[in-house]
C-alpha positions as CSV (number, residue, x, y, z in Angstrom):
1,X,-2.8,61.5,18.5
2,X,-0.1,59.7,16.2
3,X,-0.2,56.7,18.7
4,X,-4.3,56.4,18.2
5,X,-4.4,54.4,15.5
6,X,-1.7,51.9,16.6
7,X,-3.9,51.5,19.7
8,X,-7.6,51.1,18.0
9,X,-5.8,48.1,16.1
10,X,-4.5,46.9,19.0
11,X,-7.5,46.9,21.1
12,X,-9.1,45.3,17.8
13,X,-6.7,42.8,17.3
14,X,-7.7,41.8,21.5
15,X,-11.4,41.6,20.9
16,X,-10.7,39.4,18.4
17,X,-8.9,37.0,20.1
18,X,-11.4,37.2,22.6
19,X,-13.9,36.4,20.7
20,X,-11.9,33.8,19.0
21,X,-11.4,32.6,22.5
22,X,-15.1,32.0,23.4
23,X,-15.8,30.8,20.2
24,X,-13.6,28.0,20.7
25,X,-14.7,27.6,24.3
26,X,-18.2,26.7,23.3
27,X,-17.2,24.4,20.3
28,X,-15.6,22.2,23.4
29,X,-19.1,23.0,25.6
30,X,-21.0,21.9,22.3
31,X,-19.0,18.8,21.6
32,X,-19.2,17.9,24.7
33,X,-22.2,17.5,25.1
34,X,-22.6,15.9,21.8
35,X,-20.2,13.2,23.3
36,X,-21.9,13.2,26.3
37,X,-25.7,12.1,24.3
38,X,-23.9,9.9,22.1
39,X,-22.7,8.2,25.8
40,X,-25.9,8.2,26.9
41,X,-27.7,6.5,23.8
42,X,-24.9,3.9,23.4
43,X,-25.3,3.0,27.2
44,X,-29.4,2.9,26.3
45,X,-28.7,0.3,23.2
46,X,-26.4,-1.8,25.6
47,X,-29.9,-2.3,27.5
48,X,-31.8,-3.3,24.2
49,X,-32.8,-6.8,23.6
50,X,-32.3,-7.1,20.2
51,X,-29.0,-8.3,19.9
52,X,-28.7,-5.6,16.7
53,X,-28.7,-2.5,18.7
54,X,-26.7,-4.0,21.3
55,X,-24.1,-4.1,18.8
56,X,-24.8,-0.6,17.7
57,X,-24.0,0.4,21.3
58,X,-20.8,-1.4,21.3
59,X,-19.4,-0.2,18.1
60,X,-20.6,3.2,19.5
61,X,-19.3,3.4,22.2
62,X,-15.8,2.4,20.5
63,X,-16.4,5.7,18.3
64,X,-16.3,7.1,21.1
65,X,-13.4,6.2,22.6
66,X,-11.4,7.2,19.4
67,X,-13.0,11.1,19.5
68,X,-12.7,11.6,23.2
69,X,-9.2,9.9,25.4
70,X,-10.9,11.5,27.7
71,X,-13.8,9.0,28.2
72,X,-12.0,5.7,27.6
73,X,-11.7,4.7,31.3
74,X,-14.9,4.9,31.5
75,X,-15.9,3.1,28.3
76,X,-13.2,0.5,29.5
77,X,-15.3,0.3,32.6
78,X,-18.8,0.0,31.3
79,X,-17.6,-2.6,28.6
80,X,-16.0,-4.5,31.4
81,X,-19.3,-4.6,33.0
82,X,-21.9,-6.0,30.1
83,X,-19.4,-8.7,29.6
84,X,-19.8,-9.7,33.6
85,X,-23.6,-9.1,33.5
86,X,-24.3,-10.7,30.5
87,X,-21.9,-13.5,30.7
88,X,-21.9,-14.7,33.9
89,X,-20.6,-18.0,35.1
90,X,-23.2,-20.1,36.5
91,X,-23.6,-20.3,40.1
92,X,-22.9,-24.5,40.3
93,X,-19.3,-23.2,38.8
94,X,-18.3,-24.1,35.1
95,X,-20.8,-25.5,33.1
96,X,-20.0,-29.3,32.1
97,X,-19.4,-29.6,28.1
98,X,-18.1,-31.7,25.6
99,X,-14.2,-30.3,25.2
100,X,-14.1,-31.8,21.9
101,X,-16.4,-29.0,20.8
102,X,-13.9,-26.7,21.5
103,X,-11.4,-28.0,18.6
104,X,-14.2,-28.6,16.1
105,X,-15.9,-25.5,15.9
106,X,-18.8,-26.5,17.3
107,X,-18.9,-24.2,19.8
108,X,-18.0,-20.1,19.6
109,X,-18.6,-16.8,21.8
110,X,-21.2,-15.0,21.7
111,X,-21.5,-12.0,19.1
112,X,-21.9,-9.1,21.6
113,X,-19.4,-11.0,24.1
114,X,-17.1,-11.3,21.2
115,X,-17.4,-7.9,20.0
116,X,-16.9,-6.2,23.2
117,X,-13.6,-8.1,23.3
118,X,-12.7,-7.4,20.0
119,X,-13.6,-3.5,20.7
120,X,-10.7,-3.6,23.8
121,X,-8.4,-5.3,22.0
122,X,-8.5,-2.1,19.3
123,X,-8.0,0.7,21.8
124,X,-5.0,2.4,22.9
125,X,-3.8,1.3,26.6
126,X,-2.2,4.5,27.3
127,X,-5.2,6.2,27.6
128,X,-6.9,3.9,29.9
129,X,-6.2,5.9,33.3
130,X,-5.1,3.4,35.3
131,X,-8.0,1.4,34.4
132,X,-8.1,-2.4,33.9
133,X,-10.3,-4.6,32.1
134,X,-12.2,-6.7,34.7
135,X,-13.7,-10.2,33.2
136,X,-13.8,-12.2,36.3
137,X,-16.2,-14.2,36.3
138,X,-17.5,-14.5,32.9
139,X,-18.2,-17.2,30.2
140,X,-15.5,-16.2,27.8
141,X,-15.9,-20.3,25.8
142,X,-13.6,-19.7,22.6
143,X,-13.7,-15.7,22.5
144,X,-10.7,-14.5,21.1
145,X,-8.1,-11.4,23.1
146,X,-6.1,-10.5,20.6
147,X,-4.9,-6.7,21.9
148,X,-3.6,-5.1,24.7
149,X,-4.8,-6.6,27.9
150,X,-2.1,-5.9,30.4
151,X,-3.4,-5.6,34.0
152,X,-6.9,-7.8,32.8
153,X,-8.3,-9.3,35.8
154,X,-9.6,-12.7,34.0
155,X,-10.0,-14.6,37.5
156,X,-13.0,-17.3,37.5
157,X,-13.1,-17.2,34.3
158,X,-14.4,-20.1,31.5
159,X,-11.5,-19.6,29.0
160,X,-12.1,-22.9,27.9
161,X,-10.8,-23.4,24.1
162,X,-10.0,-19.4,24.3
163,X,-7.5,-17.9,22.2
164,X,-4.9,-15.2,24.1
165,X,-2.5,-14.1,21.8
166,X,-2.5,-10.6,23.0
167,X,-0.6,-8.4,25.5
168,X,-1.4,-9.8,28.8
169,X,1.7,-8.8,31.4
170,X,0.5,-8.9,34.2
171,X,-3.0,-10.0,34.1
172,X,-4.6,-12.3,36.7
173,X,-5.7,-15.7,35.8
174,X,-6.5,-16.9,39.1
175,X,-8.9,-19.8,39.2
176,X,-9.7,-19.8,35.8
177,X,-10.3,-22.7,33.5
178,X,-7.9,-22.7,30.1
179,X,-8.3,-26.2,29.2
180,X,-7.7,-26.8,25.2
181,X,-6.9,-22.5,25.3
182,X,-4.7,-21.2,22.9
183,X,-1.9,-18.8,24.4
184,X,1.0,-19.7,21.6
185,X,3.5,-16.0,21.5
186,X,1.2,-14.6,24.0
187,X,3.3,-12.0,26.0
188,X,2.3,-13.4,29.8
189,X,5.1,-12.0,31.2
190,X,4.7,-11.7,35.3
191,X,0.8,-13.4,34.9
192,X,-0.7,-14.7,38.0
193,X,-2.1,-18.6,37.8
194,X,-2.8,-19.6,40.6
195,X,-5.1,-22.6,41.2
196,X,-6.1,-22.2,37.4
197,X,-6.6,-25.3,35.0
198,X,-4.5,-25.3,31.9
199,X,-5.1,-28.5,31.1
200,X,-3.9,-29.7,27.2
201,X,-3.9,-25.6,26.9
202,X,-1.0,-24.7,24.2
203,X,1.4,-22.1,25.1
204,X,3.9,-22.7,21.8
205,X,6.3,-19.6,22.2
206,X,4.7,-17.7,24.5
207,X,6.5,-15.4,27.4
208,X,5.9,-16.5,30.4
209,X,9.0,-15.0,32.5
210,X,8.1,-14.4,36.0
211,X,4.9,-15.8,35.4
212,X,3.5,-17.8,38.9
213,X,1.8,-21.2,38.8
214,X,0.4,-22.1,42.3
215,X,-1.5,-24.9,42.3
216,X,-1.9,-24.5,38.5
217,X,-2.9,-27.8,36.6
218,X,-1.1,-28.5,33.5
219,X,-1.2,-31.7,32.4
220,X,-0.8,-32.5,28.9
221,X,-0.2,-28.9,28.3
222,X,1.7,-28.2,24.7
223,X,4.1,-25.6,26.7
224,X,6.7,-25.3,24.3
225,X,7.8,-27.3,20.6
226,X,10.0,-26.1,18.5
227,X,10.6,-22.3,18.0
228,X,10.7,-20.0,18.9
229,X,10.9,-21.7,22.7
230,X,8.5,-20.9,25.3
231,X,10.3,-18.5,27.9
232,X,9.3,-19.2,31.5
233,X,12.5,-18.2,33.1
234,X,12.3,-17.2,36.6
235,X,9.0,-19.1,36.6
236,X,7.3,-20.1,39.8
237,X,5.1,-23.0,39.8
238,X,4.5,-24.3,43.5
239,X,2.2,-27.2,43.7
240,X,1.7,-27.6,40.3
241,X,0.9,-30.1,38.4
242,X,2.7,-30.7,35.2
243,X,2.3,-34.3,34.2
244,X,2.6,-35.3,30.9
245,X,3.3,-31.8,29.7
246,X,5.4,-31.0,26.6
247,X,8.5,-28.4,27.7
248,X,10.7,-29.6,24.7
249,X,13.4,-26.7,24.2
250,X,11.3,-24.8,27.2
251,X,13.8,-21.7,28.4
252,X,13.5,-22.7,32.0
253,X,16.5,-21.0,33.5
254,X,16.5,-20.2,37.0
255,X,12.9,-21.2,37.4
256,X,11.3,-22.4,40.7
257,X,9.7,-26.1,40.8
258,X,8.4,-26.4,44.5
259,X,6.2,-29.5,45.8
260,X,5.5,-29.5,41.7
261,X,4.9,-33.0,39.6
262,X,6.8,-33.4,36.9
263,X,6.2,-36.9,35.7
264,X,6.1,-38.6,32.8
265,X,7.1,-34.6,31.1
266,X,9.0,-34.1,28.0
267,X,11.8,-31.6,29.1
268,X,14.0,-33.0,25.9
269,X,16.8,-30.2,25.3
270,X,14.8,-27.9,27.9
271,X,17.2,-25.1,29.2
272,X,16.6,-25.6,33.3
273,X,20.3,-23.9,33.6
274,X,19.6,-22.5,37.6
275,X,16.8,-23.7,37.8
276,X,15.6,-25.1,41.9
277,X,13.8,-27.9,42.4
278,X,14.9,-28.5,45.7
279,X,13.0,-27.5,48.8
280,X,16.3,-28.1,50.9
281,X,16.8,-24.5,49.7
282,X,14.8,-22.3,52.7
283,X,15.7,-19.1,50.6
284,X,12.9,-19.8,48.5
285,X,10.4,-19.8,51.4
286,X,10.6,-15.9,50.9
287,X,10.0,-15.7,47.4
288,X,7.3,-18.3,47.8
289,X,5.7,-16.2,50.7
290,X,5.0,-20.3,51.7
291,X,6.6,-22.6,54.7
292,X,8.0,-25.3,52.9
293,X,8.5,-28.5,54.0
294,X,11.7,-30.8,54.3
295,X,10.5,-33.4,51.4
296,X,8.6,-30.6,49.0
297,X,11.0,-31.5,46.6
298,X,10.0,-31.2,42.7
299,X,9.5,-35.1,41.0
300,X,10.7,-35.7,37.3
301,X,9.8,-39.3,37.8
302,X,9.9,-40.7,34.4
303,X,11.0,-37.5,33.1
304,X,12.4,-37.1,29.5
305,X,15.5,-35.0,30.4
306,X,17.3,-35.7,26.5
307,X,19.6,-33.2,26.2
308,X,18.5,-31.2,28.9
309,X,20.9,-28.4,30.3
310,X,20.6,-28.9,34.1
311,X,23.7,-27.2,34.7
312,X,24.1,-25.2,38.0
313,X,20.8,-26.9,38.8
314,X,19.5,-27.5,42.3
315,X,18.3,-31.4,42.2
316,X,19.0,-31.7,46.1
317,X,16.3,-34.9,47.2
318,X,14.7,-34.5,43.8
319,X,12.7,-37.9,42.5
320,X,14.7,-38.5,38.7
321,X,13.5,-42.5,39.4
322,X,13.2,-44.0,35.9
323,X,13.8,-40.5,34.2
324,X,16.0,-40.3,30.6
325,X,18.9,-38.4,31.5
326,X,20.8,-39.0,27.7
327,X,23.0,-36.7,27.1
328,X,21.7,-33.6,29.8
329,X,24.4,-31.9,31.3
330,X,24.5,-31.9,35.0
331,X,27.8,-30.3,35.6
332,X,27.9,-27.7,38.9
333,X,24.6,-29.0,39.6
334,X,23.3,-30.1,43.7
335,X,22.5,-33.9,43.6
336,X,22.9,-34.4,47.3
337,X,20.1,-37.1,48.3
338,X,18.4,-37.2,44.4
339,X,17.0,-40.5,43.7
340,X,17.9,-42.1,40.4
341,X,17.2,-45.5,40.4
342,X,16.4,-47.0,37.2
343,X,17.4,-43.6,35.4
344,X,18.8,-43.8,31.8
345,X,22.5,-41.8,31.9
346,X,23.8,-42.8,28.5
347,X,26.4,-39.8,27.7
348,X,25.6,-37.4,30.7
349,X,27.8,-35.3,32.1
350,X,28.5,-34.1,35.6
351,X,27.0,-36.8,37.3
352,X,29.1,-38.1,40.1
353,X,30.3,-41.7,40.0
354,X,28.9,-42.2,43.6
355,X,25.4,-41.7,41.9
356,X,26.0,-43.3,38.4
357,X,25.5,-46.9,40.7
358,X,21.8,-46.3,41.1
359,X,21.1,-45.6,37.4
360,X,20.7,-48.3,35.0
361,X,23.5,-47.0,32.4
């Protein structure tokens, strides 16, 4: 009897934290489904054409994503999708414009396009599941990815006069046109550009170690002036095309130029410390995944090499015809078979005397 009121509050105290228990069970039910209605009118408005509630729907679907982790993949996923369906490239490929557009803004993404952009670059990556934005494909003229994009699949892509300064290790930029794009201190780190057109892009401090260029086109690209440098260490570009590009102060070391012109490109006081340019290497075949041939040698024909530091640098068969050589260093580097008629050696070092004969100084 002296134990029976001990055990009515105990048995109370239970009941309550059962109750308290299913009360808190169907709050989640309720909100919920709250979540799940908002879902289903945000996904209604995306539909709409009035470009109004389509933004409603976008900016909803970001509230969203903020109340519920839970939901982000998906919300990544459907977001993905309206920028693919409603921006698609054109089935003749990239529409022909006026690039000078581009610089004068005269030209700018659309709202909604812009806006689901905008809402990605503002969530939290964590929380995307193993989920990747997917823009292949899409018109993305002058939009502007300013967040976390690691993983994005961008290939196909009209990126023309776009500006990247986001997170982007690892994304895939296969095939995609960047001409005039702006990538300056974008983090690019391992990005995949193969067969993509970078042409007079700027990529002013960006990282870009590991990054591959196959049969990228960079011509007149603005890859790296004055600091901080562009890092591209442990670059590979194979079959690229880098004529006329500016790598001033460009960390380069122990990068990979295979079957890749180099002409007419300012490399002044570039760091190529490493770096291969030789195919006479067969060691890179593996980490090109590519047969190479015997004369897919890099060319720095015409080459502004001021200051350069080639040290340790594999040169073997390399074309350095008519290139600036003043003041690089070139100690411990392969020369075997490089041709360097006409080249300017004023104050280099580590050039052999059997070679200095072909140079001009």
């Amino acid at each position: 009897m002296a134990a029976l009121p001990g055990l009515t509050a105990l048995v109370a105290l239970l009941f309550t934290w059962m109750s308290v228990d299913q009360v808190r069970t169907e709050l989640r039910i309720a909100e919920q489904g709250q979540i799940t209605n908002r879902f289903n009118a945000a996904i209604q408005n995306l539909g709409s054409q009035s470009i109004d509630v389509r933004l409603g729907g976008i900016y909803a679907l970001q509230r969203i994503m903020r109340d519920s982790a839970r939901d982000q993949p998906a919300i990544v996923s459907v977001l993905s999708a309206y920028v693919r369906q409603n921006a698609p490239i054109p089935a003749k490929g990239f529409d022909k414009i006026n690039e000078n557009d581009l610089f004068w803004g005269r030209a700018r993404a659309r709202s909604d396009i812009q806006a689901v952009l905008t809402v990605l670059s503002d969530r939290s990556p964590e929380q995307d599941g193993g989920v990747s934005p997917d823009m292949s494909n899409s018109e993305l003229r002058k939009a502007v990815l300013s967040g976390p994009f690691r993983r994005a699949i961008l290939t196909d892509a009209d990126l023309r006069g776009a500006h990247l300064f986001g997170d982007l290790r690892n994304a895939d930029l296969s095939k995609a046109n960047l001409n005039g794009a702006g990538l300056d201190k974008a983090n690019l780190t391992r990005a995949w550009f193969q067969d993509t057109s970078l042409q007079r892009a700027v990529l002013w401090g960006a990282k870009l170690t590991g990054a591959t260029f196959t049969g990228a086109d960079l011509r007149e690209a603005q890859v790296s002036e004055g600091s901080p440098a562009t890092d591209l260490s442990r670059a590979k570009f194979f079959d690229a095309d880098l004529r006329n590009a500016v790598l001033d102060g460009a960390n380069l070391v122990d990068a990979i130029f295979i079957k890749t012109d180099l002409g007419r490109a300012d490399l002044t006081g570039a760091n190529l410390r490493g770096a291969r340019l030789s195919a006479a290497d067969k060691r890179l075949e593996v980490e090109l995944g590519s047969v190479l041939e015997s004369n897919a040698h890099a060319s720095l024909r015409e080459a502004n090499l001021t200051k350069a530091d080639l040290t340790d640098a594999d040169l073997r068969g390399v074309d350095l015809r008519g290139a600036d050589l003043s003041g690089a260093d070139l100690r411990g580097a392969k020369l075997g078979g490089a041709k360097l008629a006409g080249a300017t050696t004023t104050g280099v070092r580590g050039l052999p005397r059997s070679l200095r004969s072909q140079t001009q100084s």
